[in-house]
N, C-alpha and C positions, 0 to 999 in steps of 0.2 A: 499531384501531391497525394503519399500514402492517408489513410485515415487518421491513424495514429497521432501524424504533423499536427494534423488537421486539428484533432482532436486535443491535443496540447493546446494551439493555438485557442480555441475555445473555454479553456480551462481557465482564462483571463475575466470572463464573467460567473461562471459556476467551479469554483477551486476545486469542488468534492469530484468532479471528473477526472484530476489527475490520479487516485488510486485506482480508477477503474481501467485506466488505459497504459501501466506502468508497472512491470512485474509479476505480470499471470501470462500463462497460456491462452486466459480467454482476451489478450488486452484489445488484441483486432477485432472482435466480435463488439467487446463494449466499444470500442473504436467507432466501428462503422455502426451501430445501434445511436452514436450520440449525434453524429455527424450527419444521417439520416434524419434525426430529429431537427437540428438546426436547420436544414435542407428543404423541409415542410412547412416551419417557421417564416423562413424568409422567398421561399418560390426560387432560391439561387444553386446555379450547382455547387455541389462541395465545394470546389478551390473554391469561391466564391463567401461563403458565409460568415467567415471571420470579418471580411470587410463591410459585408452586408449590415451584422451585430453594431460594428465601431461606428456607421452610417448615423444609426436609428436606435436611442435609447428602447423607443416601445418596445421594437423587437426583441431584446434582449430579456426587460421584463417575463415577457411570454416565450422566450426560450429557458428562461430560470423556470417557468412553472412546467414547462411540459417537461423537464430535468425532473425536477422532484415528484411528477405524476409516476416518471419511471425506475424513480431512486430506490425502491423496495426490491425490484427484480434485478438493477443493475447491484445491488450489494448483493443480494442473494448467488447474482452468478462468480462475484467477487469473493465471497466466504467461500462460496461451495467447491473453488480452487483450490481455498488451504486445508478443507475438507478432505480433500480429495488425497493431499499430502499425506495428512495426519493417519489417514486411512493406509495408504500405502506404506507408510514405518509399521503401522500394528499389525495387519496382515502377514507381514513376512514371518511372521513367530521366531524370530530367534531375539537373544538381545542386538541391541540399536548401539552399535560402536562407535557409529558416524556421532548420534547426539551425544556420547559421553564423551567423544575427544574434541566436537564444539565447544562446547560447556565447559570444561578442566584447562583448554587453553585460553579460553577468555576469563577465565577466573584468575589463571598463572599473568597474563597480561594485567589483568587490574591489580593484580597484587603490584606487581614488581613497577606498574606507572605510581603505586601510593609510596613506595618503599622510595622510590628515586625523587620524590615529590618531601617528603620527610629527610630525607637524608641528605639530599647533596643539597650543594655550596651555590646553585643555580639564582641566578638573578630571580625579581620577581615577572618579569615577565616573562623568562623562562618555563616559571614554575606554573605561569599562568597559562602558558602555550598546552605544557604538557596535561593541567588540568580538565584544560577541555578536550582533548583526546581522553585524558579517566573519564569524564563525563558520556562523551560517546560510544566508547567500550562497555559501559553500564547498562547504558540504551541494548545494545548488543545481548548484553549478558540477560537483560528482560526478555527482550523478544525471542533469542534461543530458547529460554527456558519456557514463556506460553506457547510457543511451537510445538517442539518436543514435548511438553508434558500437562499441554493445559494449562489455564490459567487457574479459571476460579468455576465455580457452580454455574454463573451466569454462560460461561462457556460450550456446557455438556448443555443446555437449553438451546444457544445458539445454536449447535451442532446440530439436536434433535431439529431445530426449528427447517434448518437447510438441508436436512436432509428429507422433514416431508413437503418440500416446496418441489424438490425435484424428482418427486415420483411422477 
């Protein structure tokens, strides 16, 4: 079994390991970082550990702690991913097209789900369907826009912070 599996599978007693193993470049590295861990914990080999955890409440305690002993370096290689992004849009020096036609078409979608939300003749469970689609497109429309352009002041801190973790 890849690490990854593995690694989900173990997500069942430490939740905060599914960001680290879902959506980066680094996610095999924290992958096999975690699952390593668990590995020490229990004396079992990988395929092994998930069953080993479900076994033996103790273990698991003391897989929660040695998780959080490494939760500072495992977000650090996590941030230092979208880092790495944000860096590569502002390097290229030209304007960023990609973020302005994300952004203006998620803006065109939330409009026109409020417009159809307000205007038509839609039952209310319809109107409730489509709601939560506005609602996840909004989600959307947040995250494009702390990507692309930053969020808030606590952000250029974080930034500053990951970037001298990895010198």
């Amino acid at each position: 079994m890849d690490p990854i599996s593995i690694a989900m599978g173990l997500s069942q007693f430490v939740p905060s390991i599914i960001k680290w193993v879902s959506g980066s470049d680094k996610a095999a590295d924290a992958a096999q970082q975690v699952v390593d861990v668990a590995a020490q914990i229990t004396g079992r080999p990988a395929d092994q550990v998930v069953e080993a955890l479900k076994a033996d409440p103790s273990l698991v305690l003391e897989f929660r702690k040695a998780v959080m002993a490494n939760e500072t370096q495992m977000d650090a290689m996590y941030l230092a991913d979208v880092a790495d992004a944000r860096k590569r849009d502002v390097a290229k020096g030209e304007h960023n097209y990609r973020a302005d036609s994300m952004y203006v078409l998620a803006v065109l979608l939330v409009a026109a789900l409020v417009y159809v939300v307000l205007q038509s003749s839609l039952d209310e469970y319809g109107k409730g369907i489509i709601t939560l689609v506005l609602g996840r497109f909004l989600g959307y429309l947040d995250n494009i826009y702390n990507f692309e352009f930053g969020a808030t002041r606590a952000n250029r801190a974080k930034d500053s912070t990951i970037e001298n973790l990895s010198k």
